[in-house]
C-alpha positions as CSV (number, residue, x, y, z in Angstrom):
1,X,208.3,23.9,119.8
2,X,207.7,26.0,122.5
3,X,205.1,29.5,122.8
4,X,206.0,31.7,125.7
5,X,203.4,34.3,126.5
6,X,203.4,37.7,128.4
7,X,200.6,39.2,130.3
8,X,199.6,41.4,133.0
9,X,197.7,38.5,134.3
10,X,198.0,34.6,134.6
11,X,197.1,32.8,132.4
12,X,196.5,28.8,132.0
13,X,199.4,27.3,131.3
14,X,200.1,23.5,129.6
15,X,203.2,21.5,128.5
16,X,203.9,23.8,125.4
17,X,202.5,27.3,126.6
18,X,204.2,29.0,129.3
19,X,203.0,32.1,130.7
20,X,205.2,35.0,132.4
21,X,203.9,38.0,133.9
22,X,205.0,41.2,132.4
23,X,206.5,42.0,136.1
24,X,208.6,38.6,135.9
25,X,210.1,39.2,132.4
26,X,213.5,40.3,132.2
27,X,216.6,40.2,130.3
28,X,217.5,36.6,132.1
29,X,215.7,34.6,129.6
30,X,217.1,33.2,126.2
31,X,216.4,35.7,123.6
32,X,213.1,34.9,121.7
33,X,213.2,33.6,117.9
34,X,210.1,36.1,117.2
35,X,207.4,38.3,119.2
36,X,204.3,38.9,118.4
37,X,202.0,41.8,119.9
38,X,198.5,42.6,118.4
39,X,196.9,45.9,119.4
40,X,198.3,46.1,122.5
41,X,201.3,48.1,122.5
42,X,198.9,51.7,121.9
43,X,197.5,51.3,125.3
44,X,200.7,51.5,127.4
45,X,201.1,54.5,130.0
46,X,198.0,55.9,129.6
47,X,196.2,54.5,132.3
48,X,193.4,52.8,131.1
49,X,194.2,49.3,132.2
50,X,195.5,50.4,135.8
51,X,199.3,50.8,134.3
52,X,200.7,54.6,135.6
53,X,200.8,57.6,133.2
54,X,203.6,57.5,130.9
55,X,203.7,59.8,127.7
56,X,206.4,57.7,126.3
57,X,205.4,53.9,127.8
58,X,204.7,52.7,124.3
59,X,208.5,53.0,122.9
60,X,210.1,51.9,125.8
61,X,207.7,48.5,125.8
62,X,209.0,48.2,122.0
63,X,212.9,49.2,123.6
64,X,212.2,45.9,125.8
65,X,210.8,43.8,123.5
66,X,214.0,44.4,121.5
67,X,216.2,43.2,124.1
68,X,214.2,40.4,123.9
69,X,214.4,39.0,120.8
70,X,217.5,37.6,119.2
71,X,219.7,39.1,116.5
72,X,217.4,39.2,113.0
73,X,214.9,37.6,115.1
74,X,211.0,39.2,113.7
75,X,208.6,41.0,115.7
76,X,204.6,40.8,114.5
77,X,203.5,44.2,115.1
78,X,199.8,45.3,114.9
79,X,198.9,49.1,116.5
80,X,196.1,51.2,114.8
81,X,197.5,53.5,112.4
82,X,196.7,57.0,110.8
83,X,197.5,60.5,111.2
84,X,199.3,60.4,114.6
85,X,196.6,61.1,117.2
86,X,195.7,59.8,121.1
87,X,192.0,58.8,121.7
88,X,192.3,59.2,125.2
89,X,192.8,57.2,127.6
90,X,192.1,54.5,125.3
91,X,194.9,54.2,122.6
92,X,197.4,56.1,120.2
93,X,197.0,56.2,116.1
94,X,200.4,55.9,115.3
95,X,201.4,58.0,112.3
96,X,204.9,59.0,110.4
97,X,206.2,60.1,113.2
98,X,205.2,58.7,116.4
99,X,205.6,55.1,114.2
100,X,209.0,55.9,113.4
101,X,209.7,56.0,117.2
102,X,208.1,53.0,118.2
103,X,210.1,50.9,115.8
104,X,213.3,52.6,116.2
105,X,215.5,49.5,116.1
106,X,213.6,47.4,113.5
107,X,214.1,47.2,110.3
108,X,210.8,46.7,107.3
109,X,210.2,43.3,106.1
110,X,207.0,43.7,105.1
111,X,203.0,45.0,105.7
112,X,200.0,43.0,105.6
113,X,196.8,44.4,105.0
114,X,198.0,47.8,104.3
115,X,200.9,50.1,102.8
116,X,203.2,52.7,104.7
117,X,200.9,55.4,103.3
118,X,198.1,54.3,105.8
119,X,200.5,56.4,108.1
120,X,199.0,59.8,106.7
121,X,195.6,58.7,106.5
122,X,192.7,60.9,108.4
123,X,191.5,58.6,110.9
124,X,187.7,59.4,110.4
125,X,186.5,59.0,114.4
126,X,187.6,57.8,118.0
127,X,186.2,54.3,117.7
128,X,188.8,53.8,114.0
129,X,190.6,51.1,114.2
130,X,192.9,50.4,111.2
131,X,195.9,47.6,112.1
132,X,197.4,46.2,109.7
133,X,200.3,43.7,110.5
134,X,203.9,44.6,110.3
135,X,206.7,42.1,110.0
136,X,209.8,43.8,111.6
137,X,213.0,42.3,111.5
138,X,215.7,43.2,115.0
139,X,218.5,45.3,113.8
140,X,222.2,45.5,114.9
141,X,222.9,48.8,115.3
């Protein structure tokens, strides 16, 4: 087996971890069996880590990361979730409907650590950070 991973940075590499930079990555490679991204998606476009300002940054990462991955291939998705809300310029809260966006293209499999209700939660303060992992499967339409 082989782990490819993507970052704004390099990172060490070895015999069966490659790193590409996000800036290298592009539809040229063999689609991926799965993807995994942990809380890192919610940050995108707003600035914080030196990327431009981009309202809608976040669902066109998830757009690319579809391309990405193979027919029915799975996608490992952990973003804080609640009441749909942007702590700025640190992260979103993704509720019903700003959710819905970001996984246009994926279909449910299954939540760990949570239910789809956690969607309409209050998020109590700025510093909440509720992720539960979501196991999406790449749809065909």
């Amino acid at each position: 087996r082989h782990v490819t991973t993507v970052d704004f940075k390099p990172l060490p590499s070895n015999d069966y971890i490659e790193t590409i930079l996000v800036d290298e990555l592009d539809k040229s490679f063999p689609p991926f069996d799965a993807a995994v991204t942990f809380s890192s998606i919610e940050h995108d476009g707003l600035g914080r880590y030196g990327d431009p300002l981009h309202p809608f940054a976040d669902i066109e990462r998830m757009q690319g990361i579809r391309s990405l991955v193979r027919p029915e291939g799975l996608l490992f998705l952990a973003v804080p979730i609640g009441r749909d809300s942007l702590v700025w310029n640190a992260h979103r809260i993704y509720g019903e409907k700003r959710f819905n966006l970001l996984t246009a293209g994926w279909s449910f499999e299954a939540i760990i650590g949570g239910t789809k209700e956690d969607l309409r939660a209050e998020v109590p303060d700025a510093s909440y950070h509720f992720q539960p992992l979501w196991i999406l499967r790449r749809d065909e339409r």
